[in-house]
N, C-alpha and C positions, 0 to 999 in steps of 0.2 A: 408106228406110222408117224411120218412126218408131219411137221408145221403145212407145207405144201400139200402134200397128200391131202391133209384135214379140209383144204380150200378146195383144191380138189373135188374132192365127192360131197361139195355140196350141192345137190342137185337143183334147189333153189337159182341159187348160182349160175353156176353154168347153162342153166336155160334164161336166165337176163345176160348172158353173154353172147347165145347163139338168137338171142331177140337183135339183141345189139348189132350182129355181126350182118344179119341178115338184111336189116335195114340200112344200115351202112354199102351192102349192095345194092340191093333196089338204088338207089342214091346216089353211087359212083361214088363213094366218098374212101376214103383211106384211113387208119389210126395210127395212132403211136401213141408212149407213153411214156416219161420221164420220172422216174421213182425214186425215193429215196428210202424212208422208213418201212415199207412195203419191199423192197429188196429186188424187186424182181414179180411181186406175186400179180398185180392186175393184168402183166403182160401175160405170165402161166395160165390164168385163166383164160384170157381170149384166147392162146394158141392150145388152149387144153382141147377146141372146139373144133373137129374135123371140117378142112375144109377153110380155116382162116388165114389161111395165105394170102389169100387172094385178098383181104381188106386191112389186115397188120400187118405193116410197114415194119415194125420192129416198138423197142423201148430199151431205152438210156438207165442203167440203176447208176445212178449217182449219188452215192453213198457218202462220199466224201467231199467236202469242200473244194478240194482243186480241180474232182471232175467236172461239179456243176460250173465252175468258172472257166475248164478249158475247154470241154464237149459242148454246153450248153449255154455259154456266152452267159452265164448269168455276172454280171457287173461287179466290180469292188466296191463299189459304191455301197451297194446292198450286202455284200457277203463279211465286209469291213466292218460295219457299222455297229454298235452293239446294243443299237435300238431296234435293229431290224434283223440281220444274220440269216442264217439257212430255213429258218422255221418263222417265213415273213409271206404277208398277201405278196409283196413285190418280186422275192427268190419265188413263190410258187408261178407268178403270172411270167416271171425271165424263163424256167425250169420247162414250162409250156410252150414259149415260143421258140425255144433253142429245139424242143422234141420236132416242132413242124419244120423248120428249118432244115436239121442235122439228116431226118428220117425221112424227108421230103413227101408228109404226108398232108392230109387235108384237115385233120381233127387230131390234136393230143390234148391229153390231161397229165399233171403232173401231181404229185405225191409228195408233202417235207413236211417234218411234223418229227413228236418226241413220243414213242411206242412202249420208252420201260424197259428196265423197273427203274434204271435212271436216266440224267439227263436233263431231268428237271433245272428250266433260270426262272427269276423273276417274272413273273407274268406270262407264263409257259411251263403250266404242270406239263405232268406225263398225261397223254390223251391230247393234248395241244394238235393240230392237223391244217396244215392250209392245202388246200387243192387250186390249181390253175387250169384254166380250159383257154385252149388256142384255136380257133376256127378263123376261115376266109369273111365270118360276120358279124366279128370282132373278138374279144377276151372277155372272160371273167375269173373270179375267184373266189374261194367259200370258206368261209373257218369254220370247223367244225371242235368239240371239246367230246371226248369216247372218255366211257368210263368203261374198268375194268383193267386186266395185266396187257402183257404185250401183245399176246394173242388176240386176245378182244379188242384190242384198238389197230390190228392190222387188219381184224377182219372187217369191222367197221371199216376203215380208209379202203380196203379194197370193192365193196360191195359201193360205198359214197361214190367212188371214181367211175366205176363202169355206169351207175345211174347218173353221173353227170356227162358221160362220154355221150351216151343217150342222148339224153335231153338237149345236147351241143348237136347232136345228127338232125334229130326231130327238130331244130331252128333252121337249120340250113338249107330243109327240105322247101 
């Protein structure tokens, strides 16, 4: 069984996504997501939820460097810089606004962070996580630090994003 699969059948999980999903109708609202260490998996979970078309817009994995600067407008400024670079509140709060922009939805979160086993700079073990939320009732961003391999720190950033997709919905309402 896959790394996805494993996300997958958490049943936990996917009933905080079909919470999520559900309110995000009542609400009129839309998502998107912009990922980077996470690969793809918060978006797998919401669309793992029969019936989420209708409120997921899509999501960006921007993996790399030059996506998040040409998909997701995130700045040289920030992605240059070697105080700040891909795994910064600033790339997570860009990586968010480029997700509502690009996917033209109403709520995205975004995902960049260092997952393992390396990767590790200066003041950014592994476990390191910034998340971005982009809403019509402004922004935020969170740092979170996951212990454990890579698996455990993506499940953590994925389970943190959908509870922050949330909680961005339940402000807006």
């Amino acid at each position: 069984m896959g790394e996805r699969d494993l996300f997958l059948a958490d049943p936990a999980l996917l009933d905080e996504c079909a919470e999520l999903l559900d309110l995000a109708r009542e609400r009129g609202l839309s998502l998107g997501t912009a990922e980077s260490c996470t690969g793809g998996l918060v978006s797998a979970c919401l669309t793992a939820v029969p019936g989420s078309s209708d409120v997921v817009h899509g999501g960006v994995v921007s993996y790399a460097v030059a996506v998040k600067r040409a998909v997701l407008g995130v700045s040289g400024e920030v992605l240059d810089d070697p105080a700040l670079g891909a795994v910064s509140r600033e790339c997570a709060e860009q990586m968010a606004a480029g997700a509502r922009r690009v996917l033209g939805c109403d709520v995205a979160v975004s995902v960049t962070g260092i997952a393992g086993p390396g990767g590790a700079e200066p003041g950014k073990p592994v476990g390191t996580v910034w998340f971005g939320v982009s809403a019509p009732c402004g922004a935020s961003s969170r740092l979170e630090l996951f212990a454990g391999g890579r698996d455990e720190v993506r499940h953590a950033a994925v389970r943190t994003a959908i509870r922050l997709l949330r909680e961005a919905v339940m402000e807006k309402s």
